[in-house]
C-alpha positions in Angstrom: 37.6 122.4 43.9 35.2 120.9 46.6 37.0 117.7 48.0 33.5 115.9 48.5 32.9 116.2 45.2 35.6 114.8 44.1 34.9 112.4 47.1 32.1 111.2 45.8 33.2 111.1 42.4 36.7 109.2 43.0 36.7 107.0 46.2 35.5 103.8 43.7 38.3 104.4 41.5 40.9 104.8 44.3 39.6 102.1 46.5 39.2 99.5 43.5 43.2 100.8 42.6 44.2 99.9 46.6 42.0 96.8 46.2 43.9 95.3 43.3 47.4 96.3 44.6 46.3 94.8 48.8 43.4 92.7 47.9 42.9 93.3 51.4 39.1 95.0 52.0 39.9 96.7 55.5 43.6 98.2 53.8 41.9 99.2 51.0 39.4 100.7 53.2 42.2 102.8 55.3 44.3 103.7 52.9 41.5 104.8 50.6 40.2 107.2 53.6 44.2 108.7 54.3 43.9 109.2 50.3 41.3 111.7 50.4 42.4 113.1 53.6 45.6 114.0 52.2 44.1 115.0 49.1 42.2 117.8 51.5 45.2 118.9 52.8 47.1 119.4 49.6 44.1 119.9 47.0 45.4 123.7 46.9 48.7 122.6 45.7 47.3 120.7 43.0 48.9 121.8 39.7 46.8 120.3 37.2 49.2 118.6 35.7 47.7 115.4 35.5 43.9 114.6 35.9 42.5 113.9 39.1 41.8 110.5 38.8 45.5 110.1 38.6 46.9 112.4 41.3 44.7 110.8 43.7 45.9 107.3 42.4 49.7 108.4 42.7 48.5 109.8 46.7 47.4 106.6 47.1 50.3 104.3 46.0 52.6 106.0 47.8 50.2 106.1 51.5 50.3 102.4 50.4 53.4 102.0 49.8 54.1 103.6 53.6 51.3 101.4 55.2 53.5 98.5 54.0 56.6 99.9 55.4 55.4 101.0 58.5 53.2 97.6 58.7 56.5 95.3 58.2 57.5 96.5 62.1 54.3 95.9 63.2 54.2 92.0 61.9 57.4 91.7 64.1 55.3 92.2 67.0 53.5 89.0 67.9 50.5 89.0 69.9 50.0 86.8 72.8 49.3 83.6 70.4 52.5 84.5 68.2 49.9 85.7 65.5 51.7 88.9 63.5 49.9 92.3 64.5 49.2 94.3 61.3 46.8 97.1 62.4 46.9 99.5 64.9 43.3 98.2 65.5 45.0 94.9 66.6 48.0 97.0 68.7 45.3 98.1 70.6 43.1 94.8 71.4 46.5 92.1 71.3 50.1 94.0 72.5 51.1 94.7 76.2 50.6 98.2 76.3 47.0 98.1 75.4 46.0 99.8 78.5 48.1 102.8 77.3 46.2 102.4 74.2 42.9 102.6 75.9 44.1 105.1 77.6 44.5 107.5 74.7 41.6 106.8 73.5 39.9 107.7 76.5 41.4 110.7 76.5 40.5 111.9 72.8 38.3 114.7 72.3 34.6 114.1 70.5 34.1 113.2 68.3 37.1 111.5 67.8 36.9 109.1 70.6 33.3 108.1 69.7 34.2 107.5 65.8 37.1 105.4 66.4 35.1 103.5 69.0 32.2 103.0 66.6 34.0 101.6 64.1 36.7 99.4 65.8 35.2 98.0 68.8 31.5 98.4 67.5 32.4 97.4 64.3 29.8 99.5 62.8 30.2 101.0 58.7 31.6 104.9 58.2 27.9 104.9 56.7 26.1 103.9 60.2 28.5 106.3 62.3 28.1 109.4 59.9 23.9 108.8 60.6 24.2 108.8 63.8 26.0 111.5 63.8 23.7 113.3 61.2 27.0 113.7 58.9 27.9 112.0 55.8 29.7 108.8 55.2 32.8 111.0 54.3 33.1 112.5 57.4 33.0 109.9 59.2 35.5 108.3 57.6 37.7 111.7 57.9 37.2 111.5 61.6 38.3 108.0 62.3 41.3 108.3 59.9 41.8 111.2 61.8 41.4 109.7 65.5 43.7 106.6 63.6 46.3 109.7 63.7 46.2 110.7 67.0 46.0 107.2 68.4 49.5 106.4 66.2 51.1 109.9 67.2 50.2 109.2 71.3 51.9 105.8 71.2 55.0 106.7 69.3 55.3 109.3 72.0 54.8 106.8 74.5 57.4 105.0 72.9 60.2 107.4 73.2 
């Protein structure tokens, strides 16, 4: 099975799912992107049990259902105007530590470090980054899911 096939031929069903259970556009975005990704990594153990459609849905409910976990001890953690942090997006930009933060990221490897940039500080669409990169949207959403990883993985280091 090629994953962006199936890419291309669920991402509307699993973002619209995320949609309805967030109705939050950026989460639905994020956990959408960790969806496929960890479809990629664990298409081979795919059974066929179920359909597709379904697996992918049930990835995504429980990557959701994590976000929310993990998310609750971020909302602890008010920024400088005791407004709730939720993303590690807003880690980076609000909490104390951002220079660590920054300092991760400017210590990524390409195209990692460029991807993440792109899209969080430049605010630019996984459509825009993956044509300037010459890739496709998916793989530019890979990436910064992927960078998303790192950046989470340095800090809880950090944190230790």
């Amino acid at each position: 099975m090629d994953i962006e096939s199936i890419y291309d031929e669920y991402f509307s069903v699993v973002y619209k799912y995320i949609m309805t259970i967030s109705r939050n556009q950026t989460v639905a975005e994020d956990i959408t992107q960790e969806t496929f990704f960890k479809a990629m990594e664990k298409i081979d153990g795919f059974r066929g049990d179920s359909s597709i459609k379904v697996w992918l849905c049930q990835i995504a409910k429980n990557t959701y259902l994590n976000y929310t976990k993990a998310n609750a001890k971020l909302e602890e953690l008010p920024d400088e105007y005791g407004e709730p942090v939720t993303s590690i997006e807003e880690v980076i930009l609000f909490r104390a530590d951002s220079k660590r933060a920054h300092h991760i990221i400017h210590n990524m490897k390409e195209p990692y470090k460029e991807v993440f940039s792109l899209r969080t500080f430049g605010e630019l669409s996984f459509s825009d980054i993956g044509e300037l990169f010459g890739k496709t949207e998916s793989w530019a959403r890979v990436t910064y899911h992927r960078a998303r990883l790192i950046i989470k993985e340095e800090m809880q280091k950090w944190e230790k």
